[in-house]
mmJSON file of the N, C-alpha and C atoms, coordinates in Angstrom:
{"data_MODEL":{"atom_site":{
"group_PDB":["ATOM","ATOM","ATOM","ATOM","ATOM","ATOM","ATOM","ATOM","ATOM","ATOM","ATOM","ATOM","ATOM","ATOM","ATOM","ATOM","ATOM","ATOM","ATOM","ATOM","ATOM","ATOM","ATOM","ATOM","ATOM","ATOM","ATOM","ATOM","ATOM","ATOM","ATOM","ATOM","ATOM","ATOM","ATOM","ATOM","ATOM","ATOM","ATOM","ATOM","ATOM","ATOM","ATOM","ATOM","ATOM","ATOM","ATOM","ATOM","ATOM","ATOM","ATOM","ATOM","ATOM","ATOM","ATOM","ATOM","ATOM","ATOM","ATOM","ATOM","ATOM","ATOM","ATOM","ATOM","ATOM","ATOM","ATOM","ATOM","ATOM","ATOM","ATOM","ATOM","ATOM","ATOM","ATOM","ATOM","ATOM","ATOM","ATOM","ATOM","ATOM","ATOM","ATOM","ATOM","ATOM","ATOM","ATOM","ATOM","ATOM","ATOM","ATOM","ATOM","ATOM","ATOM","ATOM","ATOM","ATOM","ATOM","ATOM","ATOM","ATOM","ATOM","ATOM","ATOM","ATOM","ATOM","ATOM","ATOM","ATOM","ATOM","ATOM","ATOM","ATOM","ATOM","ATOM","ATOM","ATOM","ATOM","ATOM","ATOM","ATOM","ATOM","ATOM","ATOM","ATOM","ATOM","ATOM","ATOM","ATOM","ATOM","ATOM","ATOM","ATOM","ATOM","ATOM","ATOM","ATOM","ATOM","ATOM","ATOM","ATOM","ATOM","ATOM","ATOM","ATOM","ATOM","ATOM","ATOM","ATOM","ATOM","ATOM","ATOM","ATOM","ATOM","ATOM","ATOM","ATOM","ATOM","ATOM","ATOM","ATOM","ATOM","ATOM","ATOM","ATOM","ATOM","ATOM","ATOM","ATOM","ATOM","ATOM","ATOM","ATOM","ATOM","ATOM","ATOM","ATOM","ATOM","ATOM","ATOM","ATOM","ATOM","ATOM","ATOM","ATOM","ATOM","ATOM","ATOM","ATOM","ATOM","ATOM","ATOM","ATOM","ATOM","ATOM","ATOM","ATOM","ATOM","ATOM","ATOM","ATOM","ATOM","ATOM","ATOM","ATOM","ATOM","ATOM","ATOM","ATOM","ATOM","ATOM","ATOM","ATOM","ATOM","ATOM","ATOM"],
"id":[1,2,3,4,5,6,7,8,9,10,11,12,13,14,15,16,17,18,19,20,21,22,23,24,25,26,27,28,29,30,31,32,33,34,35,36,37,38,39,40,41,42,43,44,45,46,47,48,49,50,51,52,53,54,55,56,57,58,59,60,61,62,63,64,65,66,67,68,69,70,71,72,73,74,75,76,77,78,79,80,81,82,83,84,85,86,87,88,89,90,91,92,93,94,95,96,97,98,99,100,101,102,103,104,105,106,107,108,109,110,111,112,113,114,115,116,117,118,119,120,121,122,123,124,125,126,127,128,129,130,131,132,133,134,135,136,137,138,139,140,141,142,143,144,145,146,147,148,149,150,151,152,153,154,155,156,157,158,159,160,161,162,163,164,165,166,167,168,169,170,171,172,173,174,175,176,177,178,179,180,181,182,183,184,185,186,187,188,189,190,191,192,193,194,195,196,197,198,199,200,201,202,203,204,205,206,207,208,209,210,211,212,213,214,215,216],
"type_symbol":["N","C","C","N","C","C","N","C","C","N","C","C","N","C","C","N","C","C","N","C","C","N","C","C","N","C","C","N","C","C","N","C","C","N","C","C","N","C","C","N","C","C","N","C","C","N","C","C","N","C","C","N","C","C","N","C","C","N","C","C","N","C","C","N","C","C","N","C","C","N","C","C","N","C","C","N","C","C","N","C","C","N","C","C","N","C","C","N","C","C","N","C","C","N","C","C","N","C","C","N","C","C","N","C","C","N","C","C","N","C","C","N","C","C","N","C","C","N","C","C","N","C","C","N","C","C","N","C","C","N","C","C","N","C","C","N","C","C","N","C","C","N","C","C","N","C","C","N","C","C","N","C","C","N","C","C","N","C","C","N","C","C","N","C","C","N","C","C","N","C","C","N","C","C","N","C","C","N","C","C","N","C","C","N","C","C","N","C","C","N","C","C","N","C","C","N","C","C","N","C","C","N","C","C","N","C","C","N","C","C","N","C","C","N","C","C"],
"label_atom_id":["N","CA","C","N","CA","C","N","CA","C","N","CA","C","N","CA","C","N","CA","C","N","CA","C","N","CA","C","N","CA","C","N","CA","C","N","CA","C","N","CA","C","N","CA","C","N","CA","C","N","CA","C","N","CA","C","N","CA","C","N","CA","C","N","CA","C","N","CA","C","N","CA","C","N","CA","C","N","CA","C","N","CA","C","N","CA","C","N","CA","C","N","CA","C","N","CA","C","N","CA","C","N","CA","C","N","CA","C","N","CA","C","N","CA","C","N","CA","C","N","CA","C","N","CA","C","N","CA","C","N","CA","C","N","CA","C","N","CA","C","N","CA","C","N","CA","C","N","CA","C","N","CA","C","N","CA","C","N","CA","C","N","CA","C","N","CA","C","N","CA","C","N","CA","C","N","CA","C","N","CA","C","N","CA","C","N","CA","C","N","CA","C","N","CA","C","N","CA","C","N","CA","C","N","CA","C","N","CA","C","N","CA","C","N","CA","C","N","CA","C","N","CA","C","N","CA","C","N","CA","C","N","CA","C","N","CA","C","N","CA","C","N","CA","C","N","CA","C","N","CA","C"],
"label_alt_id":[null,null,null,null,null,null,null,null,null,null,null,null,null,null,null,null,null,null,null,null,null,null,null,null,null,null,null,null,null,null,null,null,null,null,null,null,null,null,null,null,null,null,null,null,null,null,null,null,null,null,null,null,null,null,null,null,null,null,null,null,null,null,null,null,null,null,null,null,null,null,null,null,null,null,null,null,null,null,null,null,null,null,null,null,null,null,null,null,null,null,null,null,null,null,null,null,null,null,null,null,null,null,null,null,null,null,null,null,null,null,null,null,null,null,null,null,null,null,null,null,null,null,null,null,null,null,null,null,null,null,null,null,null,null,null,null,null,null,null,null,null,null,null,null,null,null,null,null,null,null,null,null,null,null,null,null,null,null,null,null,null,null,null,null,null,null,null,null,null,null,null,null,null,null,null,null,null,null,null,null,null,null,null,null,null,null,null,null,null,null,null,null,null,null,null,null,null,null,null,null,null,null,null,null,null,null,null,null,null,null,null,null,null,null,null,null],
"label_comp_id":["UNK","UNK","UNK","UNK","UNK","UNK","UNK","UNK","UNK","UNK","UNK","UNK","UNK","UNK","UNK","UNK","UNK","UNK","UNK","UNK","UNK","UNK","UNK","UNK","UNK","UNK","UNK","UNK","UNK","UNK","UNK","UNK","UNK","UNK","UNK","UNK","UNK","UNK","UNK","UNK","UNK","UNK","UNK","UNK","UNK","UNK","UNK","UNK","UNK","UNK","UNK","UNK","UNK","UNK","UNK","UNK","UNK","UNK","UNK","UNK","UNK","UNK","UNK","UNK","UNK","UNK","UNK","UNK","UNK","UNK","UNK","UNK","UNK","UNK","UNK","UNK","UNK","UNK","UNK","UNK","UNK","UNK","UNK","UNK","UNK","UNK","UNK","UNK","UNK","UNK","UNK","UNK","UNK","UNK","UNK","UNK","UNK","UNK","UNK","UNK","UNK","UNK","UNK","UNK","UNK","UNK","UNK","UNK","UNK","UNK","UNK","UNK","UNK","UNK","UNK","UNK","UNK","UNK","UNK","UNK","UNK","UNK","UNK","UNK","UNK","UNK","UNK","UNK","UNK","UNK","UNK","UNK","UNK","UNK","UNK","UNK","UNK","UNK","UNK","UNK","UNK","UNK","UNK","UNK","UNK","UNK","UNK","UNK","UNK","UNK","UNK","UNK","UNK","UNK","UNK","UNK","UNK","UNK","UNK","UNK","UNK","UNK","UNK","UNK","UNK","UNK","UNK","UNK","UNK","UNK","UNK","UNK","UNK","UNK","UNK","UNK","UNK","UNK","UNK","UNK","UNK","UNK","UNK","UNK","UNK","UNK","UNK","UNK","UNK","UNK","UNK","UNK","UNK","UNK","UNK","UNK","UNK","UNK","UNK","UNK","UNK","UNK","UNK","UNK","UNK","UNK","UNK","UNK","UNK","UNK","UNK","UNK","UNK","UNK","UNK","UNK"],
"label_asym_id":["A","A","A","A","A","A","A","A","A","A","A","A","A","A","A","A","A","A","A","A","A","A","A","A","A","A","A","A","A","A","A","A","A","A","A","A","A","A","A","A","A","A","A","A","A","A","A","A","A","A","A","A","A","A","A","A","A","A","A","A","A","A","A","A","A","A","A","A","A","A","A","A","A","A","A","A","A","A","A","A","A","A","A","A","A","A","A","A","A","A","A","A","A","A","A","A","A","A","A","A","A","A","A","A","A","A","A","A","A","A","A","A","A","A","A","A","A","A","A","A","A","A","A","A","A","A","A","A","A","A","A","A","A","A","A","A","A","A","A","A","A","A","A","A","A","A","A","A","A","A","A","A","A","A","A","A","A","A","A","A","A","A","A","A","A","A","A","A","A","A","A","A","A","A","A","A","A","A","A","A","A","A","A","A","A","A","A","A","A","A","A","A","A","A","A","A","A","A","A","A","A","A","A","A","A","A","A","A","A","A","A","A","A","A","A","A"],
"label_entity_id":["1","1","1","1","1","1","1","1","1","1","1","1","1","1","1","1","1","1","1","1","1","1","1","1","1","1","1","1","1","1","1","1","1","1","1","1","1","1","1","1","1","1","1","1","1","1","1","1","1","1","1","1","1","1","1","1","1","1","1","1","1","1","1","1","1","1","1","1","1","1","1","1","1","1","1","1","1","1","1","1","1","1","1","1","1","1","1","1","1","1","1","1","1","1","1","1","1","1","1","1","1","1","1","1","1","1","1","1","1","1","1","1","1","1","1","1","1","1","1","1","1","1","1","1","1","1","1","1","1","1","1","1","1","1","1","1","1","1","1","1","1","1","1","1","1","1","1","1","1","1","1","1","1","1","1","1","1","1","1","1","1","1","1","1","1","1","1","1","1","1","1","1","1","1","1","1","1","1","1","1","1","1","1","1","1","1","1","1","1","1","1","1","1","1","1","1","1","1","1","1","1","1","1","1","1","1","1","1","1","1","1","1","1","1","1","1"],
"label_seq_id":[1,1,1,2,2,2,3,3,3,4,4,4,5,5,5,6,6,6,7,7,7,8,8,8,9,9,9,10,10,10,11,11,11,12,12,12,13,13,13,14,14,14,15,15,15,16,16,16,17,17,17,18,18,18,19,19,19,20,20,20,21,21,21,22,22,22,23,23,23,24,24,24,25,25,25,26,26,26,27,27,27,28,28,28,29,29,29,30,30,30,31,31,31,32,32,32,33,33,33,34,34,34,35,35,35,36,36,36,37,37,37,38,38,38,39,39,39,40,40,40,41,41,41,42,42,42,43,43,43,44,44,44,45,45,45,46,46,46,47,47,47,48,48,48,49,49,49,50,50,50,51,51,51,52,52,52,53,53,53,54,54,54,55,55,55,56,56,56,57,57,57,58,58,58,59,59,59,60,60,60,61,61,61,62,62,62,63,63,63,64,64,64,65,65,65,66,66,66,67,67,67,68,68,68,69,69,69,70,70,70,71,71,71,72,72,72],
"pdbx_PDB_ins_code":[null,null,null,null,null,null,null,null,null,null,null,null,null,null,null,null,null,null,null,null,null,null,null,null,null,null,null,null,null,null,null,null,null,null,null,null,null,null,null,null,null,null,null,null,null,null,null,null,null,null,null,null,null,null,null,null,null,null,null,null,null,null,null,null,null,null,null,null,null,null,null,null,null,null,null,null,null,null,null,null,null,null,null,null,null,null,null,null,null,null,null,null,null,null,null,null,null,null,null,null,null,null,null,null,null,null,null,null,null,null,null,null,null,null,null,null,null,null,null,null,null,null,null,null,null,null,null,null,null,null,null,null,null,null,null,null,null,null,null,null,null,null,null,null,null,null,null,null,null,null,null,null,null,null,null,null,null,null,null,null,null,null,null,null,null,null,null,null,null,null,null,null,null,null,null,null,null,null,null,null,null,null,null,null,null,null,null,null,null,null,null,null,null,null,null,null,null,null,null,null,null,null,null,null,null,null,null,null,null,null,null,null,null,null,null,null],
"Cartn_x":[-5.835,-5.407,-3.889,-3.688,-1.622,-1.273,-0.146,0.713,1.619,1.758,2.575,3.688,4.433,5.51,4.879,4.058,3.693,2.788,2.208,1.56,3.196,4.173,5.313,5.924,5.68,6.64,5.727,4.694,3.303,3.627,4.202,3.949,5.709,6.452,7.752,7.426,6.839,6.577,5.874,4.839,3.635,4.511,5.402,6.483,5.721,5.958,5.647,6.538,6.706,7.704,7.497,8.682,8.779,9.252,8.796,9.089,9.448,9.091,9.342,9.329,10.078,10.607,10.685,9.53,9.455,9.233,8.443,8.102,6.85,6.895,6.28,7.336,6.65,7.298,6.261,6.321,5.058,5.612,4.438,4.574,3.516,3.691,2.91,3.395,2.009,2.556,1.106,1.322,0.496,-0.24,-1.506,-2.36,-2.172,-2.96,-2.525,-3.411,-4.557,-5.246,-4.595,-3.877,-2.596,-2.932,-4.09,-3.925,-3.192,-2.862,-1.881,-2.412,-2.102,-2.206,-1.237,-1.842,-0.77,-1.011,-0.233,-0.115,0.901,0.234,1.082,1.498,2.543,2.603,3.449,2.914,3.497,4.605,6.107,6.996,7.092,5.746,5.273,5.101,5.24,5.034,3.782,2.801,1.298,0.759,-0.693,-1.338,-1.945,-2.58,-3.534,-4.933,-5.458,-6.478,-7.817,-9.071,-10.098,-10.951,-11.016,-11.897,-10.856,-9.3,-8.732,-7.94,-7.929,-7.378,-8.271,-9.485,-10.386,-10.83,-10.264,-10.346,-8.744,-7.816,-6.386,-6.624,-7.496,-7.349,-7.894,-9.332,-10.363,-9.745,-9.579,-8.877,-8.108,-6.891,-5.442,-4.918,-5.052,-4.051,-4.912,-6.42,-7.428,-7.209,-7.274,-6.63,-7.548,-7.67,-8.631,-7.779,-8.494,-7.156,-6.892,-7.211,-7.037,-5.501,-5.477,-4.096,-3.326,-4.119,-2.52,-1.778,-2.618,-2.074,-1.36,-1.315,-0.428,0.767,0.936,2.252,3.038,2.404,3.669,4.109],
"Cartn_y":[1.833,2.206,2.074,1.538,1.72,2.944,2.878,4.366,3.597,5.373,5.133,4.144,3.702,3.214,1.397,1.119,-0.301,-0.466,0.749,0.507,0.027,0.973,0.612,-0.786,-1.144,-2.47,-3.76,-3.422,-3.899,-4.404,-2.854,-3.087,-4.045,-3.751,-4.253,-6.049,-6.465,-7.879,-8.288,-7.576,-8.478,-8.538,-7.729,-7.944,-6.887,-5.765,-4.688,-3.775,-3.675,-2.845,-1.086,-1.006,0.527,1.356,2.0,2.738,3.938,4.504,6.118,6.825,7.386,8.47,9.709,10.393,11.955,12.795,13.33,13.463,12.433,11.117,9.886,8.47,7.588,6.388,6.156,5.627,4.924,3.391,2.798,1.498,0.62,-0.58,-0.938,-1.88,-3.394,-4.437,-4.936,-6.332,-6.872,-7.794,-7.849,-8.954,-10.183,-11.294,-12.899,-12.924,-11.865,-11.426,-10.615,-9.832,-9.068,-7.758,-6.993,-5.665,-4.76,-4.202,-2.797,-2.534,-2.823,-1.444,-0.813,0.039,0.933,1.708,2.508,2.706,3.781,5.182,6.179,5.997,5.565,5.725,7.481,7.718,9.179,8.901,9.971,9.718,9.628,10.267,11.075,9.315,10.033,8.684,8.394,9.378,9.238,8.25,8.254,7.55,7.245,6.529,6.52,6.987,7.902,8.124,7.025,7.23,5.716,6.017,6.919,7.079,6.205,7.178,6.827,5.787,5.306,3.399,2.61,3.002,1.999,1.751,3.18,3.443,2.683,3.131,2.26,0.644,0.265,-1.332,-1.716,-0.905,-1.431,-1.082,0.262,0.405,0.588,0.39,0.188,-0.805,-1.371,-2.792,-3.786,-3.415,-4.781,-5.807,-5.795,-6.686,-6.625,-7.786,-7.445,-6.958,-6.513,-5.962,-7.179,-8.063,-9.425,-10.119,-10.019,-10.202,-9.337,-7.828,-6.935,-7.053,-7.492,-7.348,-8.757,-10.134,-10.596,-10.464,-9.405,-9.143,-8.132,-7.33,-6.248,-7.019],
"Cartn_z":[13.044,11.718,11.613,10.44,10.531,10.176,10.026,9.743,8.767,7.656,6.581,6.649,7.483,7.555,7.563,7.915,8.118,6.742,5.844,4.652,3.447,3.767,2.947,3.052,4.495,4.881,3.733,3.806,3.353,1.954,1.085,0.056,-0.446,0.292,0.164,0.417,1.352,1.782,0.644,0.031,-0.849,-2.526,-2.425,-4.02,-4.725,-3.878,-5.039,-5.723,-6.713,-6.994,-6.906,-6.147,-6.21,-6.777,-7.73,-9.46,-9.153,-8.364,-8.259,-6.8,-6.551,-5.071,-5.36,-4.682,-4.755,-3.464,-3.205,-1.886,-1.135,-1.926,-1.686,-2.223,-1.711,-2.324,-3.042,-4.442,-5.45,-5.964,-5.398,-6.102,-6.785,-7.63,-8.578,-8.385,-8.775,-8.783,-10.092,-10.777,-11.427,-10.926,-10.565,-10.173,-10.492,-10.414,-11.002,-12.621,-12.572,-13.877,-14.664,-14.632,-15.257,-15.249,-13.719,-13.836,-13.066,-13.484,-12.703,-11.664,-10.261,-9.287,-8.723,-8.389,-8.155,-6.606,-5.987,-4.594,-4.343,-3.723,-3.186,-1.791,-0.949,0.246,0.634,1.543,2.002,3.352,2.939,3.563,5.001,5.477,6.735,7.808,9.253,10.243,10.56,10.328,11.149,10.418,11.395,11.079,9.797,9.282,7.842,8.476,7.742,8.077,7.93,8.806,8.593,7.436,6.639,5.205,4.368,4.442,3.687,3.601,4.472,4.597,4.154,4.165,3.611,2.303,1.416,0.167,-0.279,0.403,-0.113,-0.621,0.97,1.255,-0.305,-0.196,-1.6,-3.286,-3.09,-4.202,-4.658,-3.627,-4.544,-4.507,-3.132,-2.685,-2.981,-2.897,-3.446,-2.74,-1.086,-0.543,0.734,1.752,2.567,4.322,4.856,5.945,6.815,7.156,7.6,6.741,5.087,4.947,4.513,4.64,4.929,6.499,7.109,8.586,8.465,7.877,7.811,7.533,6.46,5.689,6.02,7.023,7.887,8.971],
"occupancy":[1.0,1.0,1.0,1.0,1.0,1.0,1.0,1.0,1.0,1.0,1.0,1.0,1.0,1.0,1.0,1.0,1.0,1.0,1.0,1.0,1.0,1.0,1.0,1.0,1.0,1.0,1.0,1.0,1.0,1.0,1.0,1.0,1.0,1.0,1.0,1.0,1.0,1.0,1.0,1.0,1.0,1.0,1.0,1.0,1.0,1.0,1.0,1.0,1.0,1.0,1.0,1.0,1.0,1.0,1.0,1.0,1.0,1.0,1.0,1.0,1.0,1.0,1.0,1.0,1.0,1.0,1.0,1.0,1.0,1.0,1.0,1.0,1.0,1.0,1.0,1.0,1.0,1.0,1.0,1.0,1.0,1.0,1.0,1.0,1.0,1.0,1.0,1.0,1.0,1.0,1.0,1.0,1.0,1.0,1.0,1.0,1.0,1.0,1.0,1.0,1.0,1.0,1.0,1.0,1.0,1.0,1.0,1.0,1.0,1.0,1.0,1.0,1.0,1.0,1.0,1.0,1.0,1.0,1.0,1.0,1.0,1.0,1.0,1.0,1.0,1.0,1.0,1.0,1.0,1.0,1.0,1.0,1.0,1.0,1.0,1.0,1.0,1.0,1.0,1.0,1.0,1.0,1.0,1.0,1.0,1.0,1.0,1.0,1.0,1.0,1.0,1.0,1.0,1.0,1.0,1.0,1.0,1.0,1.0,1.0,1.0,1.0,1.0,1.0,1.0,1.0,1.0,1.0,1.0,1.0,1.0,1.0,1.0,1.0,1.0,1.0,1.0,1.0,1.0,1.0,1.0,1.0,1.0,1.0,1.0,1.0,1.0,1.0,1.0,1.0,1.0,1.0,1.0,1.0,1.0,1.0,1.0,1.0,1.0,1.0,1.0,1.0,1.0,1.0,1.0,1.0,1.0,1.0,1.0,1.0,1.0,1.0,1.0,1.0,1.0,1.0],
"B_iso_or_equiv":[0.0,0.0,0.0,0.0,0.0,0.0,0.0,0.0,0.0,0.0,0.0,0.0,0.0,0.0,0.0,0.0,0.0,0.0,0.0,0.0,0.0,0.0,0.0,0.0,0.0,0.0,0.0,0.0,0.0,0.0,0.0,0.0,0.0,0.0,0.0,0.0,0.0,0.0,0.0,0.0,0.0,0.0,0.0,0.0,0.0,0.0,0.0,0.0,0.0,0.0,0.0,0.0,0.0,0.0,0.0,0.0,0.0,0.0,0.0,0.0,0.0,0.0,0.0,0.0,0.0,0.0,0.0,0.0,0.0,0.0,0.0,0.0,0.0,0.0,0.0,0.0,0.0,0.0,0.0,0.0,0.0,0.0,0.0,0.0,0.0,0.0,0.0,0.0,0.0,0.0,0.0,0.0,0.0,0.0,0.0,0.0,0.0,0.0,0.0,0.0,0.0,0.0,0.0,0.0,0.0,0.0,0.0,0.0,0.0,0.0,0.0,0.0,0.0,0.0,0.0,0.0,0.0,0.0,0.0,0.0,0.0,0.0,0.0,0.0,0.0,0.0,0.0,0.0,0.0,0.0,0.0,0.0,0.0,0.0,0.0,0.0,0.0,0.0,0.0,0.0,0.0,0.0,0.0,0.0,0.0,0.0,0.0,0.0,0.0,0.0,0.0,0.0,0.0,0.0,0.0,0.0,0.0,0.0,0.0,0.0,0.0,0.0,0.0,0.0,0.0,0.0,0.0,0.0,0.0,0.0,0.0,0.0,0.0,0.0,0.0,0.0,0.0,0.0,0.0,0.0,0.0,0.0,0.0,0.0,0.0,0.0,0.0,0.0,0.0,0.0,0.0,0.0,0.0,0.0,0.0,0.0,0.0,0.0,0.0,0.0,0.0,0.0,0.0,0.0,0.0,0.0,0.0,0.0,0.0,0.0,0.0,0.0,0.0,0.0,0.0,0.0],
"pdbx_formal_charge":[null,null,null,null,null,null,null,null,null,null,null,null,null,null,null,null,null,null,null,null,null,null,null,null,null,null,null,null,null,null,null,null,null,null,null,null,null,null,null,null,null,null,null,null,null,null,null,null,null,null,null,null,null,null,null,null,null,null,null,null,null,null,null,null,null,null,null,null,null,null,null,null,null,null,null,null,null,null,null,null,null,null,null,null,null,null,null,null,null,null,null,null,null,null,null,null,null,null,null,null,null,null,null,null,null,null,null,null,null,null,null,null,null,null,null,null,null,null,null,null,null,null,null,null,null,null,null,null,null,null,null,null,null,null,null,null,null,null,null,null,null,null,null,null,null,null,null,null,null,null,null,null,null,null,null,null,null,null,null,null,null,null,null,null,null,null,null,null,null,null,null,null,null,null,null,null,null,null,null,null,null,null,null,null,null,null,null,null,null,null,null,null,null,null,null,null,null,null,null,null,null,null,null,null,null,null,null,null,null,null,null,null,null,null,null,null],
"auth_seq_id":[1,1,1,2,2,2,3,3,3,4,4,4,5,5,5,6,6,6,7,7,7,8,8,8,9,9,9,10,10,10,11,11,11,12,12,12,13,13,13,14,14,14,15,15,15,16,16,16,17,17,17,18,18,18,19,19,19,20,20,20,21,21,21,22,22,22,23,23,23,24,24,24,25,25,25,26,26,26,27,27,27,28,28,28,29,29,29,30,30,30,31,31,31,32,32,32,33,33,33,34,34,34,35,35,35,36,36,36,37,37,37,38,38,38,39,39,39,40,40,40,41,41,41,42,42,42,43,43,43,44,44,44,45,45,45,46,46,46,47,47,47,48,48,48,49,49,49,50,50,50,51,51,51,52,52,52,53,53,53,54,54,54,55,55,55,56,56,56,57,57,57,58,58,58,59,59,59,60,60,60,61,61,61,62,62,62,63,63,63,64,64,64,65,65,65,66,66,66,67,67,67,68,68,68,69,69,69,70,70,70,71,71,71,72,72,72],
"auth_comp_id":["UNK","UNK","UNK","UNK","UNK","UNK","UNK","UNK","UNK","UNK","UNK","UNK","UNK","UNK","UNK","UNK","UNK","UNK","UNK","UNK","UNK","UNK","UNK","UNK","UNK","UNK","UNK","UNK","UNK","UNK","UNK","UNK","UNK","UNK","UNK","UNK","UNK","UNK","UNK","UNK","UNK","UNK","UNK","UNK","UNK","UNK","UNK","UNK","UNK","UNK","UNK","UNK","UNK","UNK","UNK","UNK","UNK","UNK","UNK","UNK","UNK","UNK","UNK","UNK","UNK","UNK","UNK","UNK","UNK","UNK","UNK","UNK","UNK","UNK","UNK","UNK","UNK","UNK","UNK","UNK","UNK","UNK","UNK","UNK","UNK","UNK","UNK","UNK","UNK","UNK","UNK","UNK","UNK","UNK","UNK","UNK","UNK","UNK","UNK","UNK","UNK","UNK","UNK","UNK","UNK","UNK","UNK","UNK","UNK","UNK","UNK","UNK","UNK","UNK","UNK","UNK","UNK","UNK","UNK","UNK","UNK","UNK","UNK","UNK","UNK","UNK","UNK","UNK","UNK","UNK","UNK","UNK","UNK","UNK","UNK","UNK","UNK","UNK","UNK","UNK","UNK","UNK","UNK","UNK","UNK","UNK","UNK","UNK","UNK","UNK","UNK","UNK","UNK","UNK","UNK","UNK","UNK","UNK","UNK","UNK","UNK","UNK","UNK","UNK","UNK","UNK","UNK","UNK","UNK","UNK","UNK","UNK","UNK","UNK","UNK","UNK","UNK","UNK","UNK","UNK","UNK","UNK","UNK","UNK","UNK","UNK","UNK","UNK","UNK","UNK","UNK","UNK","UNK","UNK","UNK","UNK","UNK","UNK","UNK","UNK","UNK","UNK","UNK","UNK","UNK","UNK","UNK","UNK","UNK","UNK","UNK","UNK","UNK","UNK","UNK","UNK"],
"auth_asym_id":["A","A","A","A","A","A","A","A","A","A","A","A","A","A","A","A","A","A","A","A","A","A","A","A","A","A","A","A","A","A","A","A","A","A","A","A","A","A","A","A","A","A","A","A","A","A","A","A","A","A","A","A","A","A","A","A","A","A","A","A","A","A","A","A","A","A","A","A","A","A","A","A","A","A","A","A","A","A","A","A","A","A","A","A","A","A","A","A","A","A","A","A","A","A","A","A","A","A","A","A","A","A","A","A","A","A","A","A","A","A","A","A","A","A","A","A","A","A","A","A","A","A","A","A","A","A","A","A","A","A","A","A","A","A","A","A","A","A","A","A","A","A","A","A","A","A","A","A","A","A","A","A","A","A","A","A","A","A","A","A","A","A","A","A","A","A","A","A","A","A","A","A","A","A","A","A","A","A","A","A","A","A","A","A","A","A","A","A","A","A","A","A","A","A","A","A","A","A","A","A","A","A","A","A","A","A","A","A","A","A","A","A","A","A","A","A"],
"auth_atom_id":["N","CA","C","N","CA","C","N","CA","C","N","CA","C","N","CA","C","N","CA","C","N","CA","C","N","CA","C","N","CA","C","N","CA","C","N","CA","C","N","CA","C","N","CA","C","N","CA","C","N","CA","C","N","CA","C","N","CA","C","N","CA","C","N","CA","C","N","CA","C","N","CA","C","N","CA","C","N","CA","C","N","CA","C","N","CA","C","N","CA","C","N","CA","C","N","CA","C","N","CA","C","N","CA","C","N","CA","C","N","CA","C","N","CA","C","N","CA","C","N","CA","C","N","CA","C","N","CA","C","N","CA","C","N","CA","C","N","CA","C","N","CA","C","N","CA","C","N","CA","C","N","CA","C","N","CA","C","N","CA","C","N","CA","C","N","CA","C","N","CA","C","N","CA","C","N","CA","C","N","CA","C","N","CA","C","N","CA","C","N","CA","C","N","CA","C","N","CA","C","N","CA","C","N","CA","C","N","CA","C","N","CA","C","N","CA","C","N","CA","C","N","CA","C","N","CA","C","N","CA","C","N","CA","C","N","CA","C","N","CA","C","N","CA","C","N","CA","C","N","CA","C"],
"pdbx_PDB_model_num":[1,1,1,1,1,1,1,1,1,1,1,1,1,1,1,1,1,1,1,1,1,1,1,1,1,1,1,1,1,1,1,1,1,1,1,1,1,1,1,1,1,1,1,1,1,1,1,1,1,1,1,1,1,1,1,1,1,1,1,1,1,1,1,1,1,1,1,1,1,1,1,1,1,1,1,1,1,1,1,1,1,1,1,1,1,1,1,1,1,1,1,1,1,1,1,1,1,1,1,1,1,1,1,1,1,1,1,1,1,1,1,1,1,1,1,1,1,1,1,1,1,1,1,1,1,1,1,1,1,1,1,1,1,1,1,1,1,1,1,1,1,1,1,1,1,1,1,1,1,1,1,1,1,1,1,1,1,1,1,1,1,1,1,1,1,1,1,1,1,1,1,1,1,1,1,1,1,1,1,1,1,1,1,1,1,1,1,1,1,1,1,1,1,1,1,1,1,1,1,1,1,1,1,1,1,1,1,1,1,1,1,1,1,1,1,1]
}}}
């Protein structure tokens, strides 16, 4: 499983923009169909949990983990 820090590098490599800093980083980018997703990464070093990485991969990043692991 990665950890927060390689989901951020992630979203920085694939051209996502990062809109907002709170006690998270949030970012959003537009598909090639023109929909919004969007993505909480947490400031924290651990791991991603395996429910919840698999819910990120599917439903936020919409991306398969074969080319997120290209892009960190």
């Amino acid at each position: 499983m990665p950890n927060w820090k390689e989901l951020r590098r992630f979203c920085e490599n694939d051209g996502w923009e990062l809109y907002k800093v709170t006690d998270h980083y949030f970012y959003r980018k537009y598909d090639n169909a023109g929909n919004l997703r969007r993505t909480k990464v947490s400031m924290g070093s651990g791991q991603v949990n395996g429910f919840l990485w698999k819910e990120i991969l599917k439903k936020q990043l919409c991306v398969s983990q074969e080319y997120f692991s290209s892009k960190i």
